[in-house]
N, C-alpha and C positions, 0 to 999 in steps of 0.2 A: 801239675804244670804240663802244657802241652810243647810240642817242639816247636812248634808256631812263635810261640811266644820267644823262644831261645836262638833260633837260627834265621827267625823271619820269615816271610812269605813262599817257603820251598818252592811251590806253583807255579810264582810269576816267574821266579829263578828260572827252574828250566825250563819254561814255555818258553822264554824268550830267546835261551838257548840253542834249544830245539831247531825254533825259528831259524836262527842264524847256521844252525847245520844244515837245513835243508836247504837254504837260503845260497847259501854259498856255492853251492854245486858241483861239490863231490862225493858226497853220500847217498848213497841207497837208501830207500826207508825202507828197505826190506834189511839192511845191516843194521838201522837205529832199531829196529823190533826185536834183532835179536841177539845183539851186545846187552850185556849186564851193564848195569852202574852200579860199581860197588862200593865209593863211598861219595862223598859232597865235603866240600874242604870250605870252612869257615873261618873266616880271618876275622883278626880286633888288633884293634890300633894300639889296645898299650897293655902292660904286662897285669896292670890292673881288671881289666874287661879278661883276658888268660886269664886267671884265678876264679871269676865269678863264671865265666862258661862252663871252667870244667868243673866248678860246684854243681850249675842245674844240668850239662849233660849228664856226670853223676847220681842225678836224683831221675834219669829218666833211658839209662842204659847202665852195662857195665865197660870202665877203663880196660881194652886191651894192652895197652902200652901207653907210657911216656918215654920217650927215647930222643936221645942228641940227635940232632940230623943239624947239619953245616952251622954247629958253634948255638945253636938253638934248641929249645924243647917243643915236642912234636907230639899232643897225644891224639887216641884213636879211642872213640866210644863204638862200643857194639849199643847199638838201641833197645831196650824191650818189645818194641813195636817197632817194625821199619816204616821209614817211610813210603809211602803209597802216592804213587805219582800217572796221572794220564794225558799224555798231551792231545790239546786242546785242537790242534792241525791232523791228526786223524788218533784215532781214539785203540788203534792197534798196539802203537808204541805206549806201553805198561811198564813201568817199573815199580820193583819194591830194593827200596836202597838201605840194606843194614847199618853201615858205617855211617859218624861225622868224623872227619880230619879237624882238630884244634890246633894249628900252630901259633905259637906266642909269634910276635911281629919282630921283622929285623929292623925294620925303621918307622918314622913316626910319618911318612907316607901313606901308610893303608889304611885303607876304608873297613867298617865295620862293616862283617855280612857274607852272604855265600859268593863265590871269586872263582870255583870249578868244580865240575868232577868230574869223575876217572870213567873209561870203559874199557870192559873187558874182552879183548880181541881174541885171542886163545894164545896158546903155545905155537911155536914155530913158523910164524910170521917173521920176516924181514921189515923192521921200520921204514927202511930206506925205499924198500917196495911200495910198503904201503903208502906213502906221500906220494910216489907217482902215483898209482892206482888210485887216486882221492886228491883231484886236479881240483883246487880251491882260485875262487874271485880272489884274487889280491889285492883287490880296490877296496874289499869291507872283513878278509880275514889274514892272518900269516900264521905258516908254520913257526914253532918254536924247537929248537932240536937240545936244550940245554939238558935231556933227561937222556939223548939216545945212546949213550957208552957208556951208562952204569954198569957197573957190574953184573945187578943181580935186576932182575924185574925193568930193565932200561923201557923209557917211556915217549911217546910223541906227541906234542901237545899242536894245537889247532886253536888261536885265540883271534880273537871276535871282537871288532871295536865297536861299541854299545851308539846307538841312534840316540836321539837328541827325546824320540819318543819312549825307547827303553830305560834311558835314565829319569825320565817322569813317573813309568811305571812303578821305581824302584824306591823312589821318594829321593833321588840322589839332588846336592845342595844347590837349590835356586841359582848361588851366585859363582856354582863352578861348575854351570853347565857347558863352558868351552873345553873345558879340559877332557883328553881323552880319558876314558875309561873301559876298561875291558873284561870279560869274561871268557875264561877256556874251557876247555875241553883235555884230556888229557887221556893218549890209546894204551894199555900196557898187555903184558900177557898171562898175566895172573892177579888175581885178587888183594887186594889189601888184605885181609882177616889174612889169608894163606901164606904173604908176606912174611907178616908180623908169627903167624906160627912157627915158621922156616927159621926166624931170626930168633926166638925163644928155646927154641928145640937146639937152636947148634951156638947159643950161645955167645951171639952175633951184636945184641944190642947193647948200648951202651947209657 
């Protein structure tokens, strides 16, 4: 089985992503070249589709974790192959992305399919800075601050309201193409794998 078949079209995903980051205009593509993406977070509608993902992610990586996160189950596949990704807007920015994030769904609102992922900014970054420093169109994107006073790995996300021609790309439904729909982006300062070790190691997950 390929990952293709399990997560969908990774490609279009963050091309169109991409897009919308450079689009927006506050990113350097000299910072999209040389931020990590460390995982891709794929959401399903019902607890049944959960089940069957983390059957064929199973069959084509190994579970680092299943773990509670806000009253929910959260797991994380390490891949046997990462994904290999080049965007199609200049052919510099290269990614190979270890990680899928599976979260079961907290309501019967979500769409099947990939919904973000993460990059990795480093250690000792201010969030609060970096949203100045990364002055975004707020006609076609907005900050999200709900991850920045986590405790541990706190996060800032930058989400994207999808064109009418992105959601054609994405096969999204004929008859609810007025409805907004979005895709993020999410900065942190450490890696997911590195996370999930830190919370293993000290005994942290639940």
């Amino acid at each position: 089985m390929e990952i293709k078949k399990v997560i969908g079209d990774y490609d279009k995903f963050l091309n169109i992503v991409f897009n919308h980051l450079i689009g927006c205009g506050g990113f350097k593509e000299q910072e999209l070249i040389d931020w990590e993406i460390d995982h891709v977070c794929y959401r399903v509608s019902t607890k049944e589709n959960y089940e069957e993902k983390k059957k064929q992610l199973g069959e084509l990586g190994v579970n680092l974790i299943e773990a509670n996160v806000n009253g929910r189950p959260i797991s994380t596949y390490k891949l046997n192959k990462p994904i290999e990704f080049s965007y199609s807007g200049n052919p510099l920015i290269k990614k190979l992305i270890p990680l899928v994030e599976l979260p079961m769904p907290k309501n019967s609102n979500t769409k099947d399919g990939l919904e973000h992922f993460e990059m990795v900014i480093g250690e000792g970054k201010d969030l609060k800075e970096f949203v100045d420093q990364h002055p975004i169109n707020k006609q076609v994107s907005n900050w999200v601050y709900n991850g920045i006073n986590k405790d541990f790995n706190a996060d800032i996300e930058v989400e994207f309201y999808l064109t009418n021609q992105d959601k054609l790309d994405i096969n999204h439904p004929q008859n609810e193409m007025d409805e907004k729909r979005t895709f993020s982006v999410k900065f942190h300062h450490q890696s997911l794998e590195t996370v999930i070790a830190y919370e293993i190691k000290h005994g942290l997950t639940k």
